[in-house]
MOPAC internal coordinates of N, CA, C and O (Angstrom, degrees):
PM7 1SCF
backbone

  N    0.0000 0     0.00 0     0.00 0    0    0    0
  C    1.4426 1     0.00 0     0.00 0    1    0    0
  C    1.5319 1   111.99 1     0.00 0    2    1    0
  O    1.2310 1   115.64 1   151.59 1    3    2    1
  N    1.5225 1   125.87 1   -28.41 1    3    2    1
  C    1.2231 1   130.67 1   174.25 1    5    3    2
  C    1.3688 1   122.03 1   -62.45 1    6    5    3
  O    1.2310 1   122.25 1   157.04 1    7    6    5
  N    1.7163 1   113.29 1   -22.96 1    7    6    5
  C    1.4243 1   114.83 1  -175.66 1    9    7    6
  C    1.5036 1   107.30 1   -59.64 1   10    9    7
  O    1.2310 1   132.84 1   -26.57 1   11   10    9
  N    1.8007 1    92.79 1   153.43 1   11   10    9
  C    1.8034 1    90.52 1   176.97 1   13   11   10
  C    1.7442 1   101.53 1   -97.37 1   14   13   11
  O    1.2310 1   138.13 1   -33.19 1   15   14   13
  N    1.7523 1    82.47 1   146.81 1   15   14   13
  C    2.1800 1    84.31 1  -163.61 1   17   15   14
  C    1.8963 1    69.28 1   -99.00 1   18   17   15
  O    1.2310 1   134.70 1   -15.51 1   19   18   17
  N    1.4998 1    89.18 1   164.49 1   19   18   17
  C    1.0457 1   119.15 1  -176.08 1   21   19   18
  C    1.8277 1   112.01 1   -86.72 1   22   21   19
  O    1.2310 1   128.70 1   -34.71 1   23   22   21
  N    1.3092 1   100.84 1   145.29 1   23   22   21
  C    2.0923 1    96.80 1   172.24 1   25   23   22
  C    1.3631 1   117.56 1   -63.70 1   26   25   23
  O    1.2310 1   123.45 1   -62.95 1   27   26   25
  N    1.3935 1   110.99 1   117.05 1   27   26   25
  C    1.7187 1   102.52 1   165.80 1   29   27   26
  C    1.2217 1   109.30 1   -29.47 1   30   29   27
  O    1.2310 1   125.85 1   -24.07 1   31   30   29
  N    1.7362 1   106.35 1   155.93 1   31   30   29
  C    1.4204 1   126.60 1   148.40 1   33   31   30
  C    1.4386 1   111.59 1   -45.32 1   34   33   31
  O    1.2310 1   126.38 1     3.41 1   35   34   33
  N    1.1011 1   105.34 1  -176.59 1   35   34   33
  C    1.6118 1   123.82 1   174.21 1   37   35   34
  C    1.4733 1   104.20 1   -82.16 1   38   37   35
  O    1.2310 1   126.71 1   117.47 1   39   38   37
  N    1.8713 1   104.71 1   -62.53 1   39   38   37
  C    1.3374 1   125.51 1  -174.45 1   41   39   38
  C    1.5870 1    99.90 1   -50.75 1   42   41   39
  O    1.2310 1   104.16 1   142.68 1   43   42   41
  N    1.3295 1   146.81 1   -37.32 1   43   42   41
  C    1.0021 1   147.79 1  -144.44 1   45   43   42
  C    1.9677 1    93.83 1   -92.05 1   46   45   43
  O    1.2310 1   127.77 1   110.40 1   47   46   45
  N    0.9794 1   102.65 1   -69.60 1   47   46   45
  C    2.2239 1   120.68 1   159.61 1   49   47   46
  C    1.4945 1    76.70 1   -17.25 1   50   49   47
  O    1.2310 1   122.21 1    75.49 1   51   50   49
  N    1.6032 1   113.38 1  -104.51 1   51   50   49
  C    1.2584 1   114.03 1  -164.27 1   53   51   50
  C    1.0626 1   155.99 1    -1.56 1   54   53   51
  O    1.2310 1   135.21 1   109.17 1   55   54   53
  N    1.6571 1    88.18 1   -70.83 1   55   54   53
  C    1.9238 1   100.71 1   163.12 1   57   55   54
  C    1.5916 1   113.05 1   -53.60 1   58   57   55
  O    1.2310 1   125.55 1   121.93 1   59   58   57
  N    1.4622 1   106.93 1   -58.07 1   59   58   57
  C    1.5554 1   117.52 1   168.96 1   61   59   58
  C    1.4704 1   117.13 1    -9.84 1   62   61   59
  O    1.2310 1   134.63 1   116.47 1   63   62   61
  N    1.5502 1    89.30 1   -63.53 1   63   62   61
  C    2.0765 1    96.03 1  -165.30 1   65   63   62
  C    1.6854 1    86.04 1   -69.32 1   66   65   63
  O    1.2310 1   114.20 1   107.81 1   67   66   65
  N    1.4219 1   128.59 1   -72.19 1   67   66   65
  C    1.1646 1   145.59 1  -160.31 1   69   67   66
  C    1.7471 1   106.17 1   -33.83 1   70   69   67
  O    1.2310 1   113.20 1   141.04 1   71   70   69
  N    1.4213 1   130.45 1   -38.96 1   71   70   69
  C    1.1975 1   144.96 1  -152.97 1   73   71   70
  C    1.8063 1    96.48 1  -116.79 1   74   73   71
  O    1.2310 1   122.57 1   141.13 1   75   74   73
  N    1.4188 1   112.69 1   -38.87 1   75   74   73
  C    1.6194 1    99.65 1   164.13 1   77   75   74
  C    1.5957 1   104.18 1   -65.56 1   78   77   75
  O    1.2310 1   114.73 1   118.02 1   79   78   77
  N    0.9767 1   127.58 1   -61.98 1   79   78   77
  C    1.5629 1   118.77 1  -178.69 1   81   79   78
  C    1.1412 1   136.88 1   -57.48 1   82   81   79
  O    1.2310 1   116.68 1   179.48 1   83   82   81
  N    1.3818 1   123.92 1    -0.52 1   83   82   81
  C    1.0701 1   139.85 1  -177.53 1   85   83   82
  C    2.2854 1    95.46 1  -116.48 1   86   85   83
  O    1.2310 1   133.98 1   147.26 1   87   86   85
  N    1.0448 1    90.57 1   -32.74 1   87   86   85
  C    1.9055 1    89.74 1   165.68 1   89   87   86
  C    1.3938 1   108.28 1   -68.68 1   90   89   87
  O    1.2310 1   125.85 1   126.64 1   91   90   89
  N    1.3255 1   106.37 1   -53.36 1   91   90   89
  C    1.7646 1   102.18 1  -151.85 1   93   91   90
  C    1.7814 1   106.12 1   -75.87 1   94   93   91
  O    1.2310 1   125.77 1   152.31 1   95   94   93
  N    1.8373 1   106.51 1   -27.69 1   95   94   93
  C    1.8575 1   104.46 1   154.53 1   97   95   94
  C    1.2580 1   111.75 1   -36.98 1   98   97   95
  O    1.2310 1   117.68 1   129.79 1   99   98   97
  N    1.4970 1   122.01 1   -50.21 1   99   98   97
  C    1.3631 1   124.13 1  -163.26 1  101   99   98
  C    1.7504 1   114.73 1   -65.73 1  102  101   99
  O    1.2310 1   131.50 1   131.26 1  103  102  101
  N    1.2247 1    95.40 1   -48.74 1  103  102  101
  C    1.6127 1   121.04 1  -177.28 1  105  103  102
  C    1.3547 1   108.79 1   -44.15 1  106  105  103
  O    1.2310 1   122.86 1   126.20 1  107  106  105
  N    1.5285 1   112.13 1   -53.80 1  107  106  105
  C    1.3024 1   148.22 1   169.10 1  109  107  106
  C    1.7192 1   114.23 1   -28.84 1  110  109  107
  O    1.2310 1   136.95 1   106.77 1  111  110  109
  N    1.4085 1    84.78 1   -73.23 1  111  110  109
  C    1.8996 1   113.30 1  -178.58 1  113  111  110
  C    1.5747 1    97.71 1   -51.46 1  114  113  111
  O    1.2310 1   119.19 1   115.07 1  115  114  113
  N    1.6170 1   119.14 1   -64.93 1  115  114  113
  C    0.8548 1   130.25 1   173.63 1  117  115  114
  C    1.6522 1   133.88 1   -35.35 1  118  117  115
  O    1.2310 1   122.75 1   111.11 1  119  118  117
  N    1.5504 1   112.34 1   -68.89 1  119  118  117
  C    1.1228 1   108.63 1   137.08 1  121  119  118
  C    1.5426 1   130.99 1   -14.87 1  122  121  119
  O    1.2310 1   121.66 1    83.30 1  123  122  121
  N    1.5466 1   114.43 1   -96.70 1  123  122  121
  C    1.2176 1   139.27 1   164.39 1  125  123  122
  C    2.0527 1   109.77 1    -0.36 1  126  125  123
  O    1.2310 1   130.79 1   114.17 1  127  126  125
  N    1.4402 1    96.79 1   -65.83 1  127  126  125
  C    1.3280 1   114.12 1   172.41 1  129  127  126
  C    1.4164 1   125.95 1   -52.24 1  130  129  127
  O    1.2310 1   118.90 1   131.83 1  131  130  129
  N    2.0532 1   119.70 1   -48.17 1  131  130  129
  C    1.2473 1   114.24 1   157.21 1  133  131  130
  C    1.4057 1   116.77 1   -54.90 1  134  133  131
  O    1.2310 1   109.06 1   122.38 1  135  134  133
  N    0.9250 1   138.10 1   -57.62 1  135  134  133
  C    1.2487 1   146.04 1  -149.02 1  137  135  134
  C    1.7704 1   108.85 1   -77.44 1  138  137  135
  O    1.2310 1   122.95 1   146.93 1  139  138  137
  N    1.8234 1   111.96 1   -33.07 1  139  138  137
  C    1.5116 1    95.64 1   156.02 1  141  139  138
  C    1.1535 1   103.95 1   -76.36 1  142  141  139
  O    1.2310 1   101.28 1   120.60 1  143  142  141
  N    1.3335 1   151.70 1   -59.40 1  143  142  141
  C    1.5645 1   127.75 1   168.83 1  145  143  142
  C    1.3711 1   139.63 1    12.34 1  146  145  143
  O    1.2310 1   134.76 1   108.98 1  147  146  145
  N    1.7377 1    89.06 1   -71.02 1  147  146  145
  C    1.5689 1    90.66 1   167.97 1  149  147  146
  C    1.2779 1   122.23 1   -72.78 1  150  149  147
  O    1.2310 1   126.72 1   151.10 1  151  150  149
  N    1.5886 1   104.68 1   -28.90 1  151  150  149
  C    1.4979 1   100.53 1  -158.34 1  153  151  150
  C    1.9002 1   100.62 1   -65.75 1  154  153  151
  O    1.2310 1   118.39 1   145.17 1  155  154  153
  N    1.6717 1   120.68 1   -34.83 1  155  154  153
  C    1.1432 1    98.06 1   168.14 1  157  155  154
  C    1.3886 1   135.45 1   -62.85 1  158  157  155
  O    1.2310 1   129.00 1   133.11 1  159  158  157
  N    1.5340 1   100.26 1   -46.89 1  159  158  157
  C    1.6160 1   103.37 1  -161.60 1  161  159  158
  C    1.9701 1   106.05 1   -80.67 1  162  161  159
  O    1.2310 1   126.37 1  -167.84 1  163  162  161
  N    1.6154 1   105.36 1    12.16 1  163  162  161
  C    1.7530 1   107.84 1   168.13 1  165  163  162
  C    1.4859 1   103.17 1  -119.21 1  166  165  163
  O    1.2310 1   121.16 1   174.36 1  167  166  165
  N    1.2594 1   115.38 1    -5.64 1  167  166  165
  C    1.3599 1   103.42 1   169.46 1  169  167  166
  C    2.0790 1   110.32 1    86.95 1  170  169  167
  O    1.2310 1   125.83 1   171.71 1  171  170  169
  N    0.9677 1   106.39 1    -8.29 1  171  170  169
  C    1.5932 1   120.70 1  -178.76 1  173  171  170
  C    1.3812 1   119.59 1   -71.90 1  174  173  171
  O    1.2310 1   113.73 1   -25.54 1  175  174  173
  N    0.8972 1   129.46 1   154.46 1  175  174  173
  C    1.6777 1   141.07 1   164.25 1  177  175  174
  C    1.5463 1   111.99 1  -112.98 1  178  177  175
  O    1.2310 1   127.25 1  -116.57 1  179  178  177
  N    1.4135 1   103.65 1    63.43 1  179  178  177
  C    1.7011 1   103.97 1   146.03 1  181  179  178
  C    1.3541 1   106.63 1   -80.10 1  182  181  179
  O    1.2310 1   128.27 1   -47.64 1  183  182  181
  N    1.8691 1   101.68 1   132.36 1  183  182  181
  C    1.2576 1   122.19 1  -162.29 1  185  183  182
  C    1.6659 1   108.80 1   -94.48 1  186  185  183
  O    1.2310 1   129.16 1  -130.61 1  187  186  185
  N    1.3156 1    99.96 1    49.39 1  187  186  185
  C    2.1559 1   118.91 1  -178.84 1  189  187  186
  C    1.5401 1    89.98 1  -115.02 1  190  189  187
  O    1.2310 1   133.26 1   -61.33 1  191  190  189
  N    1.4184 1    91.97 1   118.67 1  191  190  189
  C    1.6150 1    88.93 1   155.99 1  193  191  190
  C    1.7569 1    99.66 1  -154.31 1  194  193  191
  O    1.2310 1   119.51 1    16.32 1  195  194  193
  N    1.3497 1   118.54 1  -163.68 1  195  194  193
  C    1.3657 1   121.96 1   168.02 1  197  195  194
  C    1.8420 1   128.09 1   -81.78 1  198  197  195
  O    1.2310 1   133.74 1  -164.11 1  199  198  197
  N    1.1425 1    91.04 1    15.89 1  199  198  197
  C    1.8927 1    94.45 1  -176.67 1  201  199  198
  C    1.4465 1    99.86 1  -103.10 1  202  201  199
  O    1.2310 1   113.99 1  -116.84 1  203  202  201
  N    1.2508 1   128.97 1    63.16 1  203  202  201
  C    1.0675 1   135.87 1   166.33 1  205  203  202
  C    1.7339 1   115.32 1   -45.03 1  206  205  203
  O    1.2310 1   103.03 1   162.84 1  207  206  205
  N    1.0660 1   148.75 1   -17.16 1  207  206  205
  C    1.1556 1   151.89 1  -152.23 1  209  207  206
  C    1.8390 1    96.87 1  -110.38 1  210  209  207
  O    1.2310 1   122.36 1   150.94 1  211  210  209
  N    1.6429 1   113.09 1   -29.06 1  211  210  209
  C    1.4210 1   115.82 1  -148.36 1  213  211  210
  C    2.0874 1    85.40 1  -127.41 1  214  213  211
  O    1.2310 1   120.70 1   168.32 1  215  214  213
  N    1.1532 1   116.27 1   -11.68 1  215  214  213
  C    1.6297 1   108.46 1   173.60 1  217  215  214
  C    1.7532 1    96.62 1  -137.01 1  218  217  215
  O    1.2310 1   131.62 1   -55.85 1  219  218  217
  N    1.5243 1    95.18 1   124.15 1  219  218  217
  C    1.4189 1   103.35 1   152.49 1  221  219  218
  C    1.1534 1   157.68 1   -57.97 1  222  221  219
  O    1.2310 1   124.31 1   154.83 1  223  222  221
  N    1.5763 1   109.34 1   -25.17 1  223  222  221
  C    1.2353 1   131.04 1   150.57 1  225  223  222
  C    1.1798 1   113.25 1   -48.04 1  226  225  223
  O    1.2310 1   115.54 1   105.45 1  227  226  225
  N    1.6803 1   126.07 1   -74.55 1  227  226  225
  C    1.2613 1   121.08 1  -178.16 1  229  227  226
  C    1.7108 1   110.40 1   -36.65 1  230  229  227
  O    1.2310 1   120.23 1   111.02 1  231  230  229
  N    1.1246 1   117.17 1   -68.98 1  231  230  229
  C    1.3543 1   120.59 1   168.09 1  233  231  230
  C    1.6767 1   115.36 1    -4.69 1  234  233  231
  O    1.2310 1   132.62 1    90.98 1  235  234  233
  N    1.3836 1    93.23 1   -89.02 1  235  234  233
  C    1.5078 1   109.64 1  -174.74 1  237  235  234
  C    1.8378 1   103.06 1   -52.64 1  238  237  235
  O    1.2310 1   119.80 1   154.67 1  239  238  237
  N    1.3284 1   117.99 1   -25.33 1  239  238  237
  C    1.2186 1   108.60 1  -172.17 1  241  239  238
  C    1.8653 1   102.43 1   -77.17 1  242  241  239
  O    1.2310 1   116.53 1   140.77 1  243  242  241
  N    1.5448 1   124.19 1   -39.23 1  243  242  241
  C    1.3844 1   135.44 1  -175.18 1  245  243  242
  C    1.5377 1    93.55 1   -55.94 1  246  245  243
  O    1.2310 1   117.19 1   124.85 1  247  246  245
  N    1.3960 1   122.94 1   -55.15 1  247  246  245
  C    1.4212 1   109.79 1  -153.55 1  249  247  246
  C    1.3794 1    96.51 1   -81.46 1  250  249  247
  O    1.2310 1   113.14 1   147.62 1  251  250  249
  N    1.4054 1   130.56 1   -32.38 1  251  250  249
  C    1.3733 1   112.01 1   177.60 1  253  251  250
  C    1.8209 1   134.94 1   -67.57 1  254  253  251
  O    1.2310 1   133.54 1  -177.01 1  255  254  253
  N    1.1996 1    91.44 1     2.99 1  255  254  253
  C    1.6972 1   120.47 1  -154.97 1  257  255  254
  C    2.0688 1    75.38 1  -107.53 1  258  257  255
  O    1.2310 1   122.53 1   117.31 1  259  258  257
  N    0.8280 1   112.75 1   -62.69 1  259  258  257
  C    1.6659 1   122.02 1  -163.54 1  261  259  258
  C    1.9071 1   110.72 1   -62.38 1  262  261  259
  O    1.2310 1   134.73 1   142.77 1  263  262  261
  N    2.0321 1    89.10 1   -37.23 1  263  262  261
  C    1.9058 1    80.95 1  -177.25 1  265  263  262
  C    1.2534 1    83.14 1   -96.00 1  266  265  263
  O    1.2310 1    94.44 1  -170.60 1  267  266  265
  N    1.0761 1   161.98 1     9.40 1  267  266  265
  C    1.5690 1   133.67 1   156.19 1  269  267  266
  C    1.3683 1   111.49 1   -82.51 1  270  269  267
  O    1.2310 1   110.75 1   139.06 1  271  270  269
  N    1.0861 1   135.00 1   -40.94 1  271  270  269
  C    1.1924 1   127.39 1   178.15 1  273  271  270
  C    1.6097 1   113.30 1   -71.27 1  274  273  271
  O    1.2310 1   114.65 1   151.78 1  275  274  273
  N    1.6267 1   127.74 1   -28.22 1  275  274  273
  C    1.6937 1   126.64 1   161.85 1  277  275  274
  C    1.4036 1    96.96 1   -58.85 1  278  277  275
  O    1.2310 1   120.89 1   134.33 1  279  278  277
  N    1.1001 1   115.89 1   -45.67 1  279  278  277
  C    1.6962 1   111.24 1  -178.91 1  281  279  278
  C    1.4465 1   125.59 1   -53.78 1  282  281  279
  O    1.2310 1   130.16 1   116.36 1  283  282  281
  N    1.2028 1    98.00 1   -63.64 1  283  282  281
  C    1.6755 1    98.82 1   177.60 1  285  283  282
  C    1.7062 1   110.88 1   -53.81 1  286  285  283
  O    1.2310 1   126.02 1   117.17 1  287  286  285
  N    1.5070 1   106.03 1   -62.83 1  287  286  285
  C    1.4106 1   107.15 1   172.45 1  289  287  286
  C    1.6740 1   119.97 1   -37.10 1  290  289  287
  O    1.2310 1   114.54 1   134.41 1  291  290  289
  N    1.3974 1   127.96 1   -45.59 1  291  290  289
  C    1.5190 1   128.79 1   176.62 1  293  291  290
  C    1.3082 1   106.06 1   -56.25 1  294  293  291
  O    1.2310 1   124.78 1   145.71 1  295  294  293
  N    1.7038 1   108.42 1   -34.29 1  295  294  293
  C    1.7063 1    95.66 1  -166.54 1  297  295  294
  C    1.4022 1    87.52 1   -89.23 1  298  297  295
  O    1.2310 1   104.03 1   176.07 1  299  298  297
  N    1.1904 1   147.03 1    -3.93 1  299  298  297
  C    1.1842 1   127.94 1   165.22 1  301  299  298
  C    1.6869 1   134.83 1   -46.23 1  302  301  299
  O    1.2310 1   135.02 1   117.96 1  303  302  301
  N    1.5824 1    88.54 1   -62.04 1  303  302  301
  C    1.2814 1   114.59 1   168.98 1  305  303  302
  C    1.7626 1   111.81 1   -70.15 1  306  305  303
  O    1.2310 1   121.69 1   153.43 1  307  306  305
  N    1.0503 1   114.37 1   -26.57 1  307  306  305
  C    1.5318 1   106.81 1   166.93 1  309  307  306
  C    1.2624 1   119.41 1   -60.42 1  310  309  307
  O    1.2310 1   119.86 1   137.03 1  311  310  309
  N    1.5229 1   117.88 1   -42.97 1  311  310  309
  C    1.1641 1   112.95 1  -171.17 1  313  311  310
  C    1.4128 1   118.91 1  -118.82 1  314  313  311
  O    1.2310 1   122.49 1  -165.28 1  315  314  313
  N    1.3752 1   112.83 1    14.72 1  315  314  313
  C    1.6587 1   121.64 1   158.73 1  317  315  314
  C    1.9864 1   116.66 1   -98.35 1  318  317  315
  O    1.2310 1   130.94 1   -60.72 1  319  318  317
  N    1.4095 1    96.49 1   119.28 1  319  318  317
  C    1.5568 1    93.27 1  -175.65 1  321  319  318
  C    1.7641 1   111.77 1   -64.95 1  322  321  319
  O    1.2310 1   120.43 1   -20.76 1  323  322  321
  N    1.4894 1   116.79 1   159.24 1  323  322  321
  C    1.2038 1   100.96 1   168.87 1  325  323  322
  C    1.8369 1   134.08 1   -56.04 1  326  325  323
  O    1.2310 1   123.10 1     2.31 1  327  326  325
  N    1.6189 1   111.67 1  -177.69 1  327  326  325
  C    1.4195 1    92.75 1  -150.21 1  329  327  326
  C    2.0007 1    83.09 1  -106.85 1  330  329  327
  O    1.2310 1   129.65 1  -171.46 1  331  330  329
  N    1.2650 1    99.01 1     8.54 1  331  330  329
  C    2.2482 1    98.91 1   179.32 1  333  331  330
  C    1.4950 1    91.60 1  -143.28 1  334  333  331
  O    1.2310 1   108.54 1   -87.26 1  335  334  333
  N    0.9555 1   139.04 1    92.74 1  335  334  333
  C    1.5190 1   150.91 1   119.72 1  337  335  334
  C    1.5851 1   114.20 1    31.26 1  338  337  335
  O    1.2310 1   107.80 1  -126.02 1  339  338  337
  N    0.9266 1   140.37 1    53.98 1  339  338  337
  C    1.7429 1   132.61 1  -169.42 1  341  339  338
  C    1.5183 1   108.02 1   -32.65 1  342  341  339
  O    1.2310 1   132.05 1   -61.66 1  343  342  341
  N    1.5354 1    94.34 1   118.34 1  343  342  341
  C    1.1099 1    99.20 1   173.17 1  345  343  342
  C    2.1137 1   106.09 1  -127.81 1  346  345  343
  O    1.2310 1   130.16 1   -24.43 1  347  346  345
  N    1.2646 1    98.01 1   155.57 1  347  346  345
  C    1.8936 1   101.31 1   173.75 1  349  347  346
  C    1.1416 1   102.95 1   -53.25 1  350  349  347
  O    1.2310 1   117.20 1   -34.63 1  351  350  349
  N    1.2939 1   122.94 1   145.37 1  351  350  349
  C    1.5736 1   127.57 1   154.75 1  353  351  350
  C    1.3500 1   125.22 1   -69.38 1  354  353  351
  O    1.2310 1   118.85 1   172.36 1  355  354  353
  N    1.1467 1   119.80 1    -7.64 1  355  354  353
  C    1.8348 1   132.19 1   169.81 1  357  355  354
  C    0.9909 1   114.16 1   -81.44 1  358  357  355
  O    1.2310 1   115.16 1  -157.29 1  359  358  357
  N    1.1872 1   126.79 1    22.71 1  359  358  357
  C    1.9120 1   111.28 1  -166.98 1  361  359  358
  C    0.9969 1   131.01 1  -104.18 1  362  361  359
  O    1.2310 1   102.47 1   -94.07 1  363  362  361
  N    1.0180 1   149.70 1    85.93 1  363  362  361
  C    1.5334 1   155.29 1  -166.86 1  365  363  362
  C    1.8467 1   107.17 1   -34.20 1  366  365  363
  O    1.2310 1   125.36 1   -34.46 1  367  366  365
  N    1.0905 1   107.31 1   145.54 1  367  366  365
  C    1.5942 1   116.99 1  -176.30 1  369  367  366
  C    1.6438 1    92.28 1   -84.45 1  370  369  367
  O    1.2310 1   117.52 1   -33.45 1  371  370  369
  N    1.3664 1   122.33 1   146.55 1  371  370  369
  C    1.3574 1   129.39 1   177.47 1  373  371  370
  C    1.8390 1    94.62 1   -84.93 1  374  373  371
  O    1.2310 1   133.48 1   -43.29 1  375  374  373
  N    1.3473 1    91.54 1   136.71 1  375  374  373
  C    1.7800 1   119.89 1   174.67 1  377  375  374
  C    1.2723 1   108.92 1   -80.50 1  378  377  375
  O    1.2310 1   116.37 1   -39.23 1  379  378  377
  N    1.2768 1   124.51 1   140.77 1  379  378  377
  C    1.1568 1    96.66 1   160.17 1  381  379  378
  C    1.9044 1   114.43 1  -111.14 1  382  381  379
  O    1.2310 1   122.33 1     2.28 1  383  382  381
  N    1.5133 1   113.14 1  -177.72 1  383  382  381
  C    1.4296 1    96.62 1  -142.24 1  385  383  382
  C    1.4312 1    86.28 1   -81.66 1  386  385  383
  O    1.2310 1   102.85 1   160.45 1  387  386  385
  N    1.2737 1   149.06 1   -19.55 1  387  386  385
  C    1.3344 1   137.89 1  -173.52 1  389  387  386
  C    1.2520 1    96.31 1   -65.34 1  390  389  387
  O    1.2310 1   102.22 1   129.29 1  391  390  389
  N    0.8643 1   150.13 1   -50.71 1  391  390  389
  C    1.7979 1   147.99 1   173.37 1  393  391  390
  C    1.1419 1   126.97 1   -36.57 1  394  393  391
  O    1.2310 1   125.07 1   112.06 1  395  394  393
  N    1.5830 1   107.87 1   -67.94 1  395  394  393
  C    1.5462 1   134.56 1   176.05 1  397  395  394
  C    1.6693 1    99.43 1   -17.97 1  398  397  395
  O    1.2310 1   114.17 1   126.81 1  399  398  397
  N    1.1672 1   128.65 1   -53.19 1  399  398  397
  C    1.6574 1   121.15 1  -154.24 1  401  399  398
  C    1.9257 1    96.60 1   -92.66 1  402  401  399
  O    1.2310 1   130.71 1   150.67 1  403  402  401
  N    1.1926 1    96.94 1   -29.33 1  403  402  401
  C    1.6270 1    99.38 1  -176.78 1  405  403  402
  C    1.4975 1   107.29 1   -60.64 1  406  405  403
  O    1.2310 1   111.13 1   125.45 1  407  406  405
  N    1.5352 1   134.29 1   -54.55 1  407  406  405
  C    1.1420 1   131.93 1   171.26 1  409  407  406
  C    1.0119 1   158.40 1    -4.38 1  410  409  407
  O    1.2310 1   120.10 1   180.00 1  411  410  409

């Protein structure tokens, strides 16, 4: 646990934001969908729907749905090391010594 992990890539950030925002739309829709559900089959006016442009709620509900999911995803990548180890491209493969003389 003491080792130092290395800083994500850039490309890695990227996908992150790119793939939270494209989740938390989903989350959103999803949401969005229970909630007209109920609102028909209970007869209610919760004021969530998909006209984001024309209700504020929806609004505030998309972006909160969108930075939690960039969020979680960043800390993802913050705190998952990469999945190939950087290594130099010069590096000789280790021999082993029973070999070394056969060569």
């Amino acid at each position: 646990m003491d080792e130092k992990m290395s800083k994500p890539t850039w490309l890695r950030i990227a996908a992150a934001i790119l793939l939270g925002g494209i989740i938390g739309g989903i989350l959103f829709l999803i949401a969005t969908l229970i909630i007209g559900v109920i609102n028909d089959s209970l007869g209610m006016s919760i004021p969530i729907n998909l006209r984001i442009a024309e209700n504020l709620w929806s609004s505030v509900l998309l972006v909160i749905f969108i930075g939690f999911s960039i969020a979680a995803l960043w800390w993802k990548v913050e705190t998952t090391p990469p999945s190939e180890p950087e290594t130099p491209d010069n590096t000789v493969p280790d021999i082993p010594d029973e070999l070394v003389g056969k060569i």
